[in-house]
ZAMARGU-4260 file (C-alpha; in steps of 0.2 Angstrom, whole numbers, plus 5000, padded with zeros to 4 digits):
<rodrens>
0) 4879/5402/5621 | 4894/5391/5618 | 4909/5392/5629 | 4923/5404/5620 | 4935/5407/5633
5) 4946/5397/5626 | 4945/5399/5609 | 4960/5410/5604 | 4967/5418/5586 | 4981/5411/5575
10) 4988/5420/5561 | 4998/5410/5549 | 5005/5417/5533 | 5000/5412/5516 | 5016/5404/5508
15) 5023/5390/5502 | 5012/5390/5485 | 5001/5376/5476 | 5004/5360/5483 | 4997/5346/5474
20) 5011/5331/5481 | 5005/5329/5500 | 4993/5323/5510 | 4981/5339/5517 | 4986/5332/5535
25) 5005/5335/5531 | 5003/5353/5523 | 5008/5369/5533 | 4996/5382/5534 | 4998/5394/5521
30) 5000/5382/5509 | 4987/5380/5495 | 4978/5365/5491 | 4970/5377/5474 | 4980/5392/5469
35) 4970/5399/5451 | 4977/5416/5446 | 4983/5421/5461 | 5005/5421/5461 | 5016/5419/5476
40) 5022/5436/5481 | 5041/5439/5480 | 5037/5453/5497 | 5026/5437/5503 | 5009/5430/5501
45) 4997/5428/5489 | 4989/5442/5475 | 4979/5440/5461 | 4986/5441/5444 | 4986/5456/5434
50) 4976/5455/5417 | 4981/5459/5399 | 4974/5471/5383 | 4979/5472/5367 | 4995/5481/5365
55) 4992/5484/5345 | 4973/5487/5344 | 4972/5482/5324 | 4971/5465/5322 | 4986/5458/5312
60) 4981/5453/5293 | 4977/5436/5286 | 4985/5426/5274 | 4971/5414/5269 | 4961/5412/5285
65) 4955/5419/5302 | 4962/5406/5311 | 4981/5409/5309 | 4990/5410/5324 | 5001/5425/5327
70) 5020/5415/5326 | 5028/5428/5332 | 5028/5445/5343 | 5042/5455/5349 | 5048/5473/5348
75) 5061/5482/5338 | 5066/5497/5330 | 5051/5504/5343 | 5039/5493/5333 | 5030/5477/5338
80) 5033/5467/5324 | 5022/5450/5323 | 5021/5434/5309 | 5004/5428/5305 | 5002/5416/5289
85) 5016/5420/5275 | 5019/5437/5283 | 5028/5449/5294 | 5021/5464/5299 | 5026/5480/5313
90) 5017/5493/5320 | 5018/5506/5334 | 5011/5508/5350 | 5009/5520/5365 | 5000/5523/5379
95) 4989/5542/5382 | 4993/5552/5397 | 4977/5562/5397 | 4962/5557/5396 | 4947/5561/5381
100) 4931/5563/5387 | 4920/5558/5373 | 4914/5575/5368 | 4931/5583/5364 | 4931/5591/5349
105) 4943/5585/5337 | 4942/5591/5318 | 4959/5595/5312 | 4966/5602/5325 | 4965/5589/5339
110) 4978/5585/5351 | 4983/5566/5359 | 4995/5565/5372 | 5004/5549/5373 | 5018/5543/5384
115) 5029/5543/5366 | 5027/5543/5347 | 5043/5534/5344 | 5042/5521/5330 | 5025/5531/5322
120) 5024/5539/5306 | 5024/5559/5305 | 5006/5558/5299 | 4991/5542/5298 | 4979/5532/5307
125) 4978/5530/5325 | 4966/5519/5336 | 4961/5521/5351 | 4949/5507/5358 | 4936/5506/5343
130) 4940/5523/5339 | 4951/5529/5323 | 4961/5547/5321 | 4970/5553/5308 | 4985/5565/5314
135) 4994/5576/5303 | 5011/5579/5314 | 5019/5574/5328 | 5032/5579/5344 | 5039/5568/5357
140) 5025/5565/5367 | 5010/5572/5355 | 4999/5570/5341 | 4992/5585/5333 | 4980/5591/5319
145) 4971/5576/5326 | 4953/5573/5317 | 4943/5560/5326 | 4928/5547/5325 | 4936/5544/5306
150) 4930/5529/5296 | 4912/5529/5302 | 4917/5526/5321 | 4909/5533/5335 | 4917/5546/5348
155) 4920/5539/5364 | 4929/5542/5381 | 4947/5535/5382 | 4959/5535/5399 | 4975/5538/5404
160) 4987/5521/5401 | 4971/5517/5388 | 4980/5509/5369 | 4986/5521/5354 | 4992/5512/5341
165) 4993/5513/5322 | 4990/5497/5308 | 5001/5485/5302 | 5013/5488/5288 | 5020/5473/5280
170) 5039/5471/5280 | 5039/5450/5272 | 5030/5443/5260 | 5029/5425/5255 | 5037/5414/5269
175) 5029/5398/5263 | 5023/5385/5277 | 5031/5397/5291 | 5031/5388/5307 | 5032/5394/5326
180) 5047/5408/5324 | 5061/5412/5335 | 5074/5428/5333 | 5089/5434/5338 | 5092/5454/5342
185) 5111/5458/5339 | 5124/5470/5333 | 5139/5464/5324 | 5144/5480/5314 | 5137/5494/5323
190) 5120/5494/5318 | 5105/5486/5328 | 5098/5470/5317 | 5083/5457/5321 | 5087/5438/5312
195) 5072/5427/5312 | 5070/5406/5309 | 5053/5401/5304 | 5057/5380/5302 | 5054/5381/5284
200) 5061/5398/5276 | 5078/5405/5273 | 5084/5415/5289 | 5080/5434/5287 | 5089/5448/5293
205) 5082/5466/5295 | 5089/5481/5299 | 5080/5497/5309 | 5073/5503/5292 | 5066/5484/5292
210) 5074/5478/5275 | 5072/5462/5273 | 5089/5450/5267 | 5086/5433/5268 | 5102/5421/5273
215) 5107/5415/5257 | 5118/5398/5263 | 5108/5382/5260 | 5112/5374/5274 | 5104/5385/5287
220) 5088/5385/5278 | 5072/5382/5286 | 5082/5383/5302 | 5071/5383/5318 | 5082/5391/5331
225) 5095/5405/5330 | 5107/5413/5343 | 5121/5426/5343 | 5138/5419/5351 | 5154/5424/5355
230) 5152/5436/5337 | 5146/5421/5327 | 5127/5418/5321 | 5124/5400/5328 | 5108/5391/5318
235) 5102/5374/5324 | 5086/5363/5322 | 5086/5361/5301 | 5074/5346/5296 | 5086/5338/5286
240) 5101/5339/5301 | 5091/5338/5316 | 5109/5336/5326 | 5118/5350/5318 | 5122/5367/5323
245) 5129/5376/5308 | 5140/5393/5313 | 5143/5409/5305 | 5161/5417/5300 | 5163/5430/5316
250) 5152/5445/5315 | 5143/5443/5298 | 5129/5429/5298 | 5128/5426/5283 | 5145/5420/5278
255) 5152/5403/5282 | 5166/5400/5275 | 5177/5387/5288 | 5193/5396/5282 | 5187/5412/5290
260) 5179/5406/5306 | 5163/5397/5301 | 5160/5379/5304 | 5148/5366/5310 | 5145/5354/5327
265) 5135/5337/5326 | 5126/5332/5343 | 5123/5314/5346 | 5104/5319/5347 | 5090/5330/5340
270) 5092/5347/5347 | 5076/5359/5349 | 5083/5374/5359 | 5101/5385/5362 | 5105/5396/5374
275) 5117/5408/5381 | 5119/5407/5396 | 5133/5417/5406 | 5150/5413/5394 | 5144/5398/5388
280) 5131/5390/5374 | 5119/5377/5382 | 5113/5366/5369 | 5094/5358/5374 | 5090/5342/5365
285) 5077/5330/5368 | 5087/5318/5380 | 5106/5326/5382 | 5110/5345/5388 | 5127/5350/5381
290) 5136/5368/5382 | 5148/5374/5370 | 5162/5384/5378 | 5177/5395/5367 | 5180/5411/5359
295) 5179/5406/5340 | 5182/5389/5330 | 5199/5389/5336 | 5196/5385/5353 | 5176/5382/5353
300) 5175/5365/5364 | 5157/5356/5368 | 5156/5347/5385 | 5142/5336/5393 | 5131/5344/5405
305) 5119/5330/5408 | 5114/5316/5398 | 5095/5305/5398 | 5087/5321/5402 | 5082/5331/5389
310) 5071/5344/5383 | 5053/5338/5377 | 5054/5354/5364 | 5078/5363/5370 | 5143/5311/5355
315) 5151/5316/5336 | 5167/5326/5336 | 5168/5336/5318 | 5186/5344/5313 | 5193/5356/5328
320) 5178/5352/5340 | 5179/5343/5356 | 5162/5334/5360 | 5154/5328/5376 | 5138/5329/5382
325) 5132/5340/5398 | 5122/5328/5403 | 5113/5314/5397 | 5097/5307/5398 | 5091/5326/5404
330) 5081/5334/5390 | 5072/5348/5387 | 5052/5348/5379 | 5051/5362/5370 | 5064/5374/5364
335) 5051/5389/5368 | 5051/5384/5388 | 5069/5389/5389 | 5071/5405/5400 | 5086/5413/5411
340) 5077/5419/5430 | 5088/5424/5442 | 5104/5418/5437 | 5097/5402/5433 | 5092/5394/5416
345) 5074/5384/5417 | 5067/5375/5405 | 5054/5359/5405 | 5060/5344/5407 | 5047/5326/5402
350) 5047/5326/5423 | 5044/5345/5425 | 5053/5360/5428 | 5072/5358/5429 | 5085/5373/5432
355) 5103/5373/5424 | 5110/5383/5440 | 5130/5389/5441 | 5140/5385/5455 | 5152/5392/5465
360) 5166/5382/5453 | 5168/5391/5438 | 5162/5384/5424 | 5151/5370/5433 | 5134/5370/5432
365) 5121/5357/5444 | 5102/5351/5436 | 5089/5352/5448 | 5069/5349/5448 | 5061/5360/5456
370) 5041/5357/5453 | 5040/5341/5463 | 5026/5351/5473 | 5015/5354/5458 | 5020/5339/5447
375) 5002/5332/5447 | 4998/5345/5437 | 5015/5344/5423 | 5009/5326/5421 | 4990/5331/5418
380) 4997/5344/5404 | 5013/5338/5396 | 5009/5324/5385 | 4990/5332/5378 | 4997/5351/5376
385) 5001/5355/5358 | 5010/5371/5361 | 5019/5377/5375 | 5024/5395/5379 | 5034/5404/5391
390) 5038/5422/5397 | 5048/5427/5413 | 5043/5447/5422 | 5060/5449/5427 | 5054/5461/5444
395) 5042/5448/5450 | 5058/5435/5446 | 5042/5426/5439 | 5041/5412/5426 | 5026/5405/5418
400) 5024/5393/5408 | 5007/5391/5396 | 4998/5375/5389 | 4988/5376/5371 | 4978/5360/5365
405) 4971/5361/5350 | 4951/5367/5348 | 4951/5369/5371 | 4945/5388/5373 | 4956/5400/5382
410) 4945/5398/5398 | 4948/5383/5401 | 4969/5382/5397 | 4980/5381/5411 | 4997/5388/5415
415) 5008/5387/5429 | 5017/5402/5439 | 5036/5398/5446 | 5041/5412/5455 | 5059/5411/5462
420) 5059/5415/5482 | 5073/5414/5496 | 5069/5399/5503 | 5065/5391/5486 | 5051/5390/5471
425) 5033/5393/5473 | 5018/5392/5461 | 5001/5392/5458 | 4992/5391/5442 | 4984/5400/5429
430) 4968/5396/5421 | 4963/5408/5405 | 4976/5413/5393 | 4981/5403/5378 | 4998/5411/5369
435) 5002/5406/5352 | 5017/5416/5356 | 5026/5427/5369 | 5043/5438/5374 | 5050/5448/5387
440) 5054/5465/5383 | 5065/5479/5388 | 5061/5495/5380 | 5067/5511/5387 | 5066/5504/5404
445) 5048/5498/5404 | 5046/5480/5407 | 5033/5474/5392 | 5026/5456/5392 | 5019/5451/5377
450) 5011/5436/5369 | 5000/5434/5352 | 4983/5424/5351 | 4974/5413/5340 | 4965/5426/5334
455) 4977/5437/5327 | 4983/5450/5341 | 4997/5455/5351 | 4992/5459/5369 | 5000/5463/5382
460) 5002/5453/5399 | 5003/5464/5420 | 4990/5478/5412 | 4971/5479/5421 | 4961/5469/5431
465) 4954/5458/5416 | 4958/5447/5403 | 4954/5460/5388 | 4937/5461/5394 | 4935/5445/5401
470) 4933/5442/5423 | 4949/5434/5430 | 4943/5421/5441 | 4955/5417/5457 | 4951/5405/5469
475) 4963/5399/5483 | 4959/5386/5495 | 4971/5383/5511 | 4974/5364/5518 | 4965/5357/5534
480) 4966/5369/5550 | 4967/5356/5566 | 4962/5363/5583 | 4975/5353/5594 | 4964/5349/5608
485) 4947/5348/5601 | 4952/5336/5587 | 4941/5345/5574 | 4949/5350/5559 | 4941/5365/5549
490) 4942/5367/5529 | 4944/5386/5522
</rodrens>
């Protein structure tokens, strides 16, 4: 028997994320050498990622082919509303709160409990799993005169928390070459509106009833960003005038008339994201960061922030405007990696992840980089990935950032977790999602993450222990455990 009286335990917690910048012999314990679907705990440590399902369980409908990307997917009016092809589509969903066993009898007169029915129809289709009803009324928090196993399914078992949704109604028809779309929920009048940008289209507004009015000034046309400040409808990233943000009269975006408020800015660089941050508008381009500052085109004023760092995809002074950059030289990659977590704006810089952060001195702001432990990894992904995704859970204070190349199978995409902790930034990565397109929403207090897939759904992101059916892999590996004494040195 070997001697063990000297042998004695040590515990060490498991923090400080994935670090792929030191030597092994220079990590602290705790820290991970591999971190794959398993995130940095804000109450500390490691757990494995939560899965995702589909949130709308019908597929969303083709243009011309089945490999159509969804280009967009948020929620509003109590509808997901998504854009795949030359369309945009909504549809409801819920979630049941008791279960049905799969010999329930259903035949007219059928009852679903469901956390909600806002946002359905008073009578039509449901889905549940592979399984379609048809309901002829509804309460609150009920279907009823449900019939089920309609259009030759097959009964089945459903739980609690299991999918009910209903298909997808088209609301636009005809949007040409529609690109990657980005959108802007506001209320100007008194009434709740949703404007969208699809980089090749006229701007289109609709309303809760989603009618559809499409922008009718030329000069936003095919506009790739949109944002809602100070009153005015701000629209940026036009192919013909990649440096201009052209702004509505106040609270009506879609007039622009400079004699009543409207007018235009020109940046010394292309700009590919906007956002609002606290009182001000930051303005990403791909090597300059500026923010605009005001109340209305009186007094709008646009200050440096940092120049000669951009953003891989987020000085000329035009009539009452004064222009100066935020920073230089700092730019941002990609207008879709721009997010505000925890009172900071993020965003991916050509070096990384980067924060615009306020200070104590009002009005200032400081640039930092913050993924200098995982920057192995940005370099690996940043110049192959063809699309790049984003999405922040606001309770984990969680950021995560997805990769897509073109024809590489969701098992093998990778991501990156940035979760904002006291003492700093931790991550770990993600292996086995690939997004086309994601949001964070808030919708009567539930916290929905959603993103759309090359496939043509809209799922959704912290449900389950799987990936829509697929086994989450994790894997976590520590650094090098020394024995002081003994000069052996153990790998976990």
């Amino acid at each position: 028997m070997p001697e063990t009286s000297q042998i004695n335990p040590v515990a060490f917690n498991c923090e400080g994320g994935l670090v792929l910048n030191k030597s092994t012999f220079l990590m602290q314990p705790g820290e991970a050498l591999e971190l794959q679907n398993f995130e940095p705990d804000i109450g500390g440590g490691y757990r494995r990622i939560n899965g995702f399902k589909k949130y709308i369980n019908h597929i969303v409908p083709q243009t011309s082919s089945s490999s159509e990307s969804i280009l967009m997917n948020t929620v509003f009016a109590d509808k997901v509303i998504a854009a795949r092809g030359e369309k945009i589509w909504s549809a409801a969903s819920t979630t049941m709160t008791i279960a049905i066993t799969a010999d329930t009898s259903m035949s007219g007169s059928g009852t679903i409990n469901v956390f909600s029915t806002s946002g359905f129809t008073s009578s039509g289709t449901l889905q549940i799993n592979s399984e379609i009803f048809t309901y002829t009324g509804i309460t609150s928090s009920t279907f009823t005169g449900v019939t089920r196993a309609t259009s030759s399914t097959t009964a089945a078992a459903h739980a609690v928390k299991d999918i009910v949704s209903e298909s997808w109604t088209v609301r636009d028809t005809g949007r040409t070459n529609a690109a990657k779309y980005s959108f802007e929920k506001f209320n100007f009048d008194g009434n709740d509106k949703i404007i969208v940008v699809d980089q090749t289209n006229a701007p289109t507004v609709f309303n809760t009833s989603f009618s559809a009015t499409d922008v009718s000034e030329s000069s936003v046309a095919g506009a790739k960003h949109v944002t809602a400040f100070k009153g005015h409808m701000f629209y940026s990233g036009m192919s013909s005038t990649p440096e201009e943000i052209v702004f509505s009269q106040p609270f009506d975006e879609d007039a622009f008339s400079s004699g009543s408020g409207a007018g235009s800015i020109k940046v010394d660089d292309t700009i590919v994201g906007m956002k609002t941050f606290r009182e001000d508008l930051f303005i990403f381009c791909e090597n300059r960061i500026f923010k605009l500052s005001g109340t209305s085109s009186s007094n709008f004023a646009m200050s440096p922030v940092t120049r000669n760092i951009g953003c891989i995809n987020g000085n000329t002074i035009q009539e009452l405007f004064a222009m100066s950059p935020v920073t230089r030289n700092i730019g941002c990659i990609n207008g879709n990696t721009i997010q505000e977590l925890a009172g900071d704006l993020i965003f991916l810089g050509p070096d990384g992840l980067r924060t615009v952060a306020g200070t104590a001195k009002i009005g200032d702001v400081e640039l930092g980089t913050i993924s200098k432990n995982v920057q192995p990894l940005f370099d690996e992904q940043i110049d192959d990935a063809a699309v790049f995704e984003s999405v922040v859970i606001p309770e984990k204070t969680q950021y995560r950032l997805f990769f897509a190349k073109e024809g590489q199978a969701p098992s093998l995409t990778k991501g990156v977790i940035c979760v904002r902790k006291s003492e700093g930034y931790e991550f770990s990565e993600i292996r086995g999602l690939k997004p086309s397109s994601t949001d964070t929403t808030i919708d009567t207090g539930d916290v929905l993450i959603l993103h759309g897939d090359y496939t043509g759904y809209v799922n959704r992101q912290e449900v389950g222990n799987d990936f829509d059916g697929t086994v989450i892999f994790g894997k976590y590996r520590s650094p090098d455990l020394g024995f002081n004494d003994l000069g052996i040195r153990i790998t976990t």
